[in-house]
VEXDREN-2710 file (C-alpha; in Angstrom, 1 decimal):
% VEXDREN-2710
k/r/px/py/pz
1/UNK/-140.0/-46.5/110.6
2/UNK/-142.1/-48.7/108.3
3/UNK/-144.7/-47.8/106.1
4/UNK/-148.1/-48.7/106.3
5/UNK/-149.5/-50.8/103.7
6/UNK/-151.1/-48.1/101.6
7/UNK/-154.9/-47.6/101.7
8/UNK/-155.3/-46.9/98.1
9/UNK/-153.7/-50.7/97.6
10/UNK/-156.5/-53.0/97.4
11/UNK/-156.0/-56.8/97.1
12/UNK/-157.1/-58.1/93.5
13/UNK/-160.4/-59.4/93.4
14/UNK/-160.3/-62.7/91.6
15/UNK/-161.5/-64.0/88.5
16/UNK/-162.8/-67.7/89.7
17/UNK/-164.5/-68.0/85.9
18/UNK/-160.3/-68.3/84.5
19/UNK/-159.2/-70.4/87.6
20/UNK/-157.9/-68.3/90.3
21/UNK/-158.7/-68.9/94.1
22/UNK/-157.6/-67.1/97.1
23/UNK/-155.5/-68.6/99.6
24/UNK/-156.4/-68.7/103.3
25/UNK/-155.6/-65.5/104.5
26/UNK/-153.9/-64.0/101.2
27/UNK/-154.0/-60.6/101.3
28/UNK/-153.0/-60.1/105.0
29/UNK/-149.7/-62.5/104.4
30/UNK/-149.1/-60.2/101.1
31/UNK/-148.8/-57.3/103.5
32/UNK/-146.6/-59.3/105.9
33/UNK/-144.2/-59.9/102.7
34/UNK/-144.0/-56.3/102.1
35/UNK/-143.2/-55.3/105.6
36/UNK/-140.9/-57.9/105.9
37/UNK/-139.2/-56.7/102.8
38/UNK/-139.1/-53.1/103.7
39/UNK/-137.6/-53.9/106.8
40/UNK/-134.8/-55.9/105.2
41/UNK/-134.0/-52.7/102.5
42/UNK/-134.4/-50.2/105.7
43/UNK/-131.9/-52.8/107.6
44/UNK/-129.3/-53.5/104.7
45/UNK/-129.3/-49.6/103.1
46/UNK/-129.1/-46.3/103.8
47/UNK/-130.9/-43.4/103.0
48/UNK/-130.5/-42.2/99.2
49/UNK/-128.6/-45.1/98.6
50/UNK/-131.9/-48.0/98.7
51/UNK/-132.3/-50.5/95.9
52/UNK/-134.4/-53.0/94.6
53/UNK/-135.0/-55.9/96.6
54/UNK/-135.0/-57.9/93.7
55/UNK/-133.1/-57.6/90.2
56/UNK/-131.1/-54.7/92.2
57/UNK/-128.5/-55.2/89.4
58/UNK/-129.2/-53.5/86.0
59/UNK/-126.8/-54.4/82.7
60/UNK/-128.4/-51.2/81.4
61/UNK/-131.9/-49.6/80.7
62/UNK/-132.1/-49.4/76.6
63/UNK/-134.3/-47.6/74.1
64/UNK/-136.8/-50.2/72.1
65/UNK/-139.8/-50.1/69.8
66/UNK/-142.5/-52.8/70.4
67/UNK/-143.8/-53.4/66.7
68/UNK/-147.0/-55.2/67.0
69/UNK/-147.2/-57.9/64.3
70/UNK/-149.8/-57.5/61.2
71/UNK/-151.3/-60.9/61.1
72/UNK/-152.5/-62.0/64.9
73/UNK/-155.0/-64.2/65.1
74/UNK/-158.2/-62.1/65.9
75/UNK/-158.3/-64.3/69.3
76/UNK/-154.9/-63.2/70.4
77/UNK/-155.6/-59.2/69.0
78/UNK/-156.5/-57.7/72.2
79/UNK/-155.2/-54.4/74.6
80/UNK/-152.0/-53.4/73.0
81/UNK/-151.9/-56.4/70.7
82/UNK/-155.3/-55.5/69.0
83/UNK/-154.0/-53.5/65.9
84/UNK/-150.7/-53.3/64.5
85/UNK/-148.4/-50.7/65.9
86/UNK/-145.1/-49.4/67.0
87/UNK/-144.8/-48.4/70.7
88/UNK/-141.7/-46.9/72.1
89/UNK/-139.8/-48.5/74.8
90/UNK/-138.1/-48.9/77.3
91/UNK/-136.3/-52.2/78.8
92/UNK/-134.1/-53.0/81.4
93/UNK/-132.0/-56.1/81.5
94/UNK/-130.6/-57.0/85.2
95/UNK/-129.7/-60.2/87.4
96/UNK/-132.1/-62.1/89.8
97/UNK/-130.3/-61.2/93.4
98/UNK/-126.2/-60.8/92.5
99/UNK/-124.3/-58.4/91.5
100/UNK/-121.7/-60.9/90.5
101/UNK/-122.3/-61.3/86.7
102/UNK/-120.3/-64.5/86.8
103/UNK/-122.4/-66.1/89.5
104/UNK/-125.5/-68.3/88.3
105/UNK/-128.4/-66.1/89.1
106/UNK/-131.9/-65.5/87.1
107/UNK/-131.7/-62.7/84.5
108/UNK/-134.7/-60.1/84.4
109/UNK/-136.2/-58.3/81.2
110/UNK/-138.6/-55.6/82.3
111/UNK/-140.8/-53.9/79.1
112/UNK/-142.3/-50.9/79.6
113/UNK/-144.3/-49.6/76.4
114/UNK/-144.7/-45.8/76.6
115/UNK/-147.9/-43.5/74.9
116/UNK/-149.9/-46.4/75.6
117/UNK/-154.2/-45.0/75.8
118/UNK/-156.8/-46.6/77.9
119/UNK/-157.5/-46.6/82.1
120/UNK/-154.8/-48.6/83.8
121/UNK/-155.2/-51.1/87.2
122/UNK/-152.7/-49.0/89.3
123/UNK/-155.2/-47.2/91.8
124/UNK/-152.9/-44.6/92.2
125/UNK/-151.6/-44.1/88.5
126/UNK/-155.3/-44.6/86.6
127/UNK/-154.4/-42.1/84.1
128/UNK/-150.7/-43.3/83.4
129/UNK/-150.0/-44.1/80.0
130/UNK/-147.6/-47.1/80.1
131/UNK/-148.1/-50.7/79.9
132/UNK/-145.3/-53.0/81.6
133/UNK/-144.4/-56.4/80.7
134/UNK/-142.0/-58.5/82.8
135/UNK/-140.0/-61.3/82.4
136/UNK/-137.3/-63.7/83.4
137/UNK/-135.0/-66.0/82.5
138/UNK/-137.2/-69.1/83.6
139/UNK/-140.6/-70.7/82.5
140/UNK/-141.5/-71.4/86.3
141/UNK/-141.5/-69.9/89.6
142/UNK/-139.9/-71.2/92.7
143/UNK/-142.7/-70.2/95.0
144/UNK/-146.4/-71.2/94.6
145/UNK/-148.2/-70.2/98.1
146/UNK/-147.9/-67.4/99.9
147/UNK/-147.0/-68.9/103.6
148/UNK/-143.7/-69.8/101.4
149/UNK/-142.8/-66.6/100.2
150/UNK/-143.5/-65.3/103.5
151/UNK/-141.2/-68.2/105.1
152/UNK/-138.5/-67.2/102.5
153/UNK/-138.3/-63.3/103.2
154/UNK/-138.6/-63.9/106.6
155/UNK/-136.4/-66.7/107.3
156/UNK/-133.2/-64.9/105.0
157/UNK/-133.5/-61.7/105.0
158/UNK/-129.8/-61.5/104.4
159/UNK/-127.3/-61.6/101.7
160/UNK/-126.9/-65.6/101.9
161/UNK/-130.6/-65.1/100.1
162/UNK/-129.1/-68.1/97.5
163/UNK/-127.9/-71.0/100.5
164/UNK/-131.1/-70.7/101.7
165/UNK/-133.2/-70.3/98.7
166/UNK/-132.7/-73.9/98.0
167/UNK/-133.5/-75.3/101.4
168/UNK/-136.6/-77.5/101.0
169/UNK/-138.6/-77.1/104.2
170/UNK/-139.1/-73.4/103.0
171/UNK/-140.0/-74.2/99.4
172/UNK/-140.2/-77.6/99.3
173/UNK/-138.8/-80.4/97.2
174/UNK/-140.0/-78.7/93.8
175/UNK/-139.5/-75.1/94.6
176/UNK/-135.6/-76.1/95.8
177/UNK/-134.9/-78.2/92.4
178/UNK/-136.1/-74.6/90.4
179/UNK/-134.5/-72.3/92.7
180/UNK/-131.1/-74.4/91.8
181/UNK/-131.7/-74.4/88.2
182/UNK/-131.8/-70.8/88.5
183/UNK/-128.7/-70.7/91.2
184/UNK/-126.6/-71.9/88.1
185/UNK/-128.0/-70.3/85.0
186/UNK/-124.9/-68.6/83.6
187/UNK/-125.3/-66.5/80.4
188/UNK/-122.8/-64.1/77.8
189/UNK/-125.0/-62.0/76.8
190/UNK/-128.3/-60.3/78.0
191/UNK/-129.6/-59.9/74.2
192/UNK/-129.3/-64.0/73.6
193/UNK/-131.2/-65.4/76.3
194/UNK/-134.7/-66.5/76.4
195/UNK/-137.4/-64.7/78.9
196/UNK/-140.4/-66.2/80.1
197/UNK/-143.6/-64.4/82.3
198/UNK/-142.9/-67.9/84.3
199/UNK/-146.9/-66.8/85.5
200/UNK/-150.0/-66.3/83.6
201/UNK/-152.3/-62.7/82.6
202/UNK/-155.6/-62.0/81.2
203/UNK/-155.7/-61.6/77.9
204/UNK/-159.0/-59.3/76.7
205/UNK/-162.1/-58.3/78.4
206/UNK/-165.9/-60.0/79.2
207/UNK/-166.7/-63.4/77.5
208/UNK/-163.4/-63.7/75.2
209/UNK/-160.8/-63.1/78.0
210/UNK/-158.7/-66.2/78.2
211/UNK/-155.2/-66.7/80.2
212/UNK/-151.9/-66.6/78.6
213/UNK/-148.4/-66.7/79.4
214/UNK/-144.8/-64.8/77.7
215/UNK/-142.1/-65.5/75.9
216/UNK/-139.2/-63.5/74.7
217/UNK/-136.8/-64.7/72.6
218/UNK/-134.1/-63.5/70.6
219/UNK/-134.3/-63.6/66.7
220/UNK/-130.6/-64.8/66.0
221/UNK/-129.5/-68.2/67.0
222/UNK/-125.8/-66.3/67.7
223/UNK/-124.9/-67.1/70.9
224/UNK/-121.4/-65.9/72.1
225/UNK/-118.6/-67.6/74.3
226/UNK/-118.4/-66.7/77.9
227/UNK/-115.3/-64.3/77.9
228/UNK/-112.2/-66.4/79.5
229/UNK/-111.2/-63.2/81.6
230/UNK/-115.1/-61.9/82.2
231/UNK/-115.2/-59.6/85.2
232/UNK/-118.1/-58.8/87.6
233/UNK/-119.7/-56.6/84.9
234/UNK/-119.3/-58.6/81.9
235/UNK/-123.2/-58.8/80.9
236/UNK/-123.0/-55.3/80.9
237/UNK/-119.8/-55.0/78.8
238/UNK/-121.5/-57.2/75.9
239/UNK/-125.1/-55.6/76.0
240/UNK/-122.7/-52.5/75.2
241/UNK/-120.8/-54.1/72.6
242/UNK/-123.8/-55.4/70.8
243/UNK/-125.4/-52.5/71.1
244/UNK/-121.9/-50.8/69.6
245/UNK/-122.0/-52.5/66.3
246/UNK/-125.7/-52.5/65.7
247/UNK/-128.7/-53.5/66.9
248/UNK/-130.9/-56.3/68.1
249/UNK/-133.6/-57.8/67.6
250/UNK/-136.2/-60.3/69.8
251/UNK/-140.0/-61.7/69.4
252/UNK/-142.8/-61.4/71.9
253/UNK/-144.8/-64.2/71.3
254/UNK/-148.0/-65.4/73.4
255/UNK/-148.9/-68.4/74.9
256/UNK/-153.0/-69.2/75.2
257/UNK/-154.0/-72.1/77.9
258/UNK/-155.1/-74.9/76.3
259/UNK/-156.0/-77.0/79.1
260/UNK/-157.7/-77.3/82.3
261/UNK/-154.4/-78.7/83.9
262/UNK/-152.6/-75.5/83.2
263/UNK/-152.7/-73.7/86.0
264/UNK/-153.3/-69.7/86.6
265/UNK/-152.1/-70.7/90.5
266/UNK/-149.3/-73.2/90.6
267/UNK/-146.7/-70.6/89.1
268/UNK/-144.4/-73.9/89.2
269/UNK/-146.5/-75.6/86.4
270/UNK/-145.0/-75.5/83.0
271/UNK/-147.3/-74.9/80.3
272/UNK/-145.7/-77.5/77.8
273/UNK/-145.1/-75.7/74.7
274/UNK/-146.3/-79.2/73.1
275/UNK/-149.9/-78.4/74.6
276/UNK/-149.9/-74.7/74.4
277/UNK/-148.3/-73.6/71.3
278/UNK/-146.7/-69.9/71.4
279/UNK/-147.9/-67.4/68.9
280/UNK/-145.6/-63.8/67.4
281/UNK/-147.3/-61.3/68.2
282/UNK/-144.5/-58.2/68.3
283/UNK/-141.5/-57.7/67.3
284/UNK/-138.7/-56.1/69.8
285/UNK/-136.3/-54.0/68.0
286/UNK/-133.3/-52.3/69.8
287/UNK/-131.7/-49.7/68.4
288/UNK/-127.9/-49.3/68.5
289/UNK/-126.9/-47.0/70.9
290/UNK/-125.0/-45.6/73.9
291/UNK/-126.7/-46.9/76.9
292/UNK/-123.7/-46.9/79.8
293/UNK/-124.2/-43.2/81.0
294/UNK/-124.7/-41.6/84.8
295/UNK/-127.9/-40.3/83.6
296/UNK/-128.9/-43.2/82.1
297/UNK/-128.0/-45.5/84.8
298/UNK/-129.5/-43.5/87.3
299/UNK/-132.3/-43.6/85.5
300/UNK/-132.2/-47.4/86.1
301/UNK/-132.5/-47.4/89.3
302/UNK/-135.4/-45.1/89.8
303/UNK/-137.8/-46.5/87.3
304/UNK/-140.6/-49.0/88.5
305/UNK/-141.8/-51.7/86.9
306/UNK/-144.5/-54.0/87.8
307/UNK/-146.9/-56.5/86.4
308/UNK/-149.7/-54.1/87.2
309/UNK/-148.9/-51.0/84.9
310/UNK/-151.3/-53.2/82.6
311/UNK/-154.5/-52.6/80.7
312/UNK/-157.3/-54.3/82.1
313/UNK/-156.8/-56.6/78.8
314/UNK/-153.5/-57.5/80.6
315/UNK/-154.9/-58.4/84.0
316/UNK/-152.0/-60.2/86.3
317/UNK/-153.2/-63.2/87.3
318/UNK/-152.7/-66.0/89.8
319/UNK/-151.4/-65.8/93.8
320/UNK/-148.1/-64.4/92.8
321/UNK/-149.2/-61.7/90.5
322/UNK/-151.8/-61.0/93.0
323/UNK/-148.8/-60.3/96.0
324/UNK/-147.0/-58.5/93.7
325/UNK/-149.7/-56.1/93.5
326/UNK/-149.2/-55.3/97.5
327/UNK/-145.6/-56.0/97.2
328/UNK/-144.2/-54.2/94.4
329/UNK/-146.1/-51.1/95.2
330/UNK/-145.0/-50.6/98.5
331/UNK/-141.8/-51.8/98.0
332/UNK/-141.4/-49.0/95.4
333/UNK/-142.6/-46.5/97.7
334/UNK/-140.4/-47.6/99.9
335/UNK/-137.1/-47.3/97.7
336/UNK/-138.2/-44.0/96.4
337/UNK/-139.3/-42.3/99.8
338/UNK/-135.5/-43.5/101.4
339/UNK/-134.1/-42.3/98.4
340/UNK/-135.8/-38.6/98.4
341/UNK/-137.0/-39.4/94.9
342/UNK/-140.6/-38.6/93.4
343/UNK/-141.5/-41.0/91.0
344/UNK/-143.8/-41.1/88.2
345/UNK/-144.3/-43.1/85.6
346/UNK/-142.2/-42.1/82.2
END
């Protein structure tokens, strides 16, 4: 039977001051996703054996430290940025929808810094002492409005989630072009691709908050060939065998608006890089290590993630930050109740 939408889940209040405006009916269509979206996980799995509706597919959760850089602009040294550090990590690297490496599909990084201090926005997890960063393998979103996203989850629903991704009357002529940019991004390895938040956060508190976007990219310009004989785990194979021989290293840079143009709604707006320069701000180092183990893989699939373990110096922002706040939470709770699992935050 589904779920409620959980009382202690309030919709984001906006901050009109940075740009964001409600859409007509927002929150109540946010809770419309989520149901929609529980009912297709209740639908497609059964109990202790639910996944993720999205990024289901994990190349592996690894160990990280998140080494704040030494010389930030003072403008850009704010929350976990505002004094240099090392946090402990941990990040897990996965595909968009497939679990077909060899298919074009987006690629997901997920952060999550541990031992961070401070009150976080999570209702329920106030206290919790990670901050969560996430990122894909695009610098846009395919969906802008929330009647679209609603359209999408209702109208697939299925495992053909990719033929109908692209249809433009359910995203429309700009959301289909994205959507098949991302149908056919096809990577070798997990550890040489470039990330992007694809949407905007806060970035401090009061009068000096401004919004910025994410980048994560790696620190070597190494790329490796595709494998000839690659199977249908082959990301997963070389995030091991990089990981084998020593370890990687990425850069977390931020990205501060410059313009009125750039949007905190349209999560399909770019933020040219020509406008909006990005600044280092941490350094991403991965240790080598052994990663590919039951524990550790089970591990994978029970850990959250979502733009809201934040800082209120990371506030989420825009109309698809602010459904995720409905929709990854319940979702969650969703997964973890069908899967007789208690989770709480590492």
């Amino acid at each position: 039977m589904p779920m409620n939408i959980d009382a202690d889940l309030p919709y984001s209040d906006i901050d009109e001051t940075l740009g964001e405006r409600l859409w007509p009916n927002e929150p109540a269509l946010a809770g419309e996703i989520a149901r929609a979206i529980e009912g297709f996980l209740r639908t497609k799995y059964q109990p202790g054996h639910a996944r993720r509706d999205a990024h289901p597919k994990a190349h592996g959760i690894v160990k990280a430290e998140f080494r704040v850089s030494a010389d930030i602009p003072d403008e850009l040294a704010k929350g976990v940025f505002a004094a240099r550090k090392s946090y402990e990590a941990w990040i897990r690297f996965s595909n968009g929808l497939l679990d077909d490496d060899r298919d074009g599909d987006g690629r997901g990084m997920a952060i999550k810094l541990l031992n961070v201090p401070g009150q976080k926005l999570v209702e329920s997890e106030p206290n919790a002492t990670t901050q969560d960063f996430i990122l894909f393998s695009s610098p846009v979103f395919f969906i802008d409005k929330p009647q679209n996203y609603l359209a999408l989850v209702t109208e697939t629903g299925s495992a053909n989630f990719w033929s109908k991704v692209s249809e433009a009357f359910t995203l429309g002529v700009k959301g289909s072009l994205i959507a098949a940019k991302l149908n056919s991004n096809i990577i070798s390895n997990p550890l040489q691709t470039t990330y992007w938040s694809a949407v905007p956060y806060q970035l401090g508190i009061g009068s000096e908050r401004q919004a910025v976007k994410y980048k994560v990219t790696p620190t070597s310009d190494v790329i490796d060939p595709l494998p000839a004989d690659r199977g249908p785990d082959y990301l997963r194979a070389a995030l091991g065998a990089t990981l084998a021989n020593g370890g990687a290293t990425m850069t977390f840079r931020l990205q501060p608006r410059t313009l009125d143009t750039q949007s905190v709604e349209d999560s399909m707006n770019e933020w040219k890089e020509q406008d909006a320069p990005f600044y280092e701000v941490a350094t991403i180092h991965i240790p080598s290590q052994t990663f590919d183990t039951p524990e550790q893989n089970q591990f994978a699939e029970d850990i959250a993630f979502s733009p809201w373990h934040a800082l209120p110096e990371h506030r989420p922002l825009g109309v698809t930050n602010r459904l995720r706040k409905i929709i990854y939470e319940h979702v969650s709770r969703v997964r973890h109740e069908m899967n007789a699992v208690e989770y709480t935050e590492p």
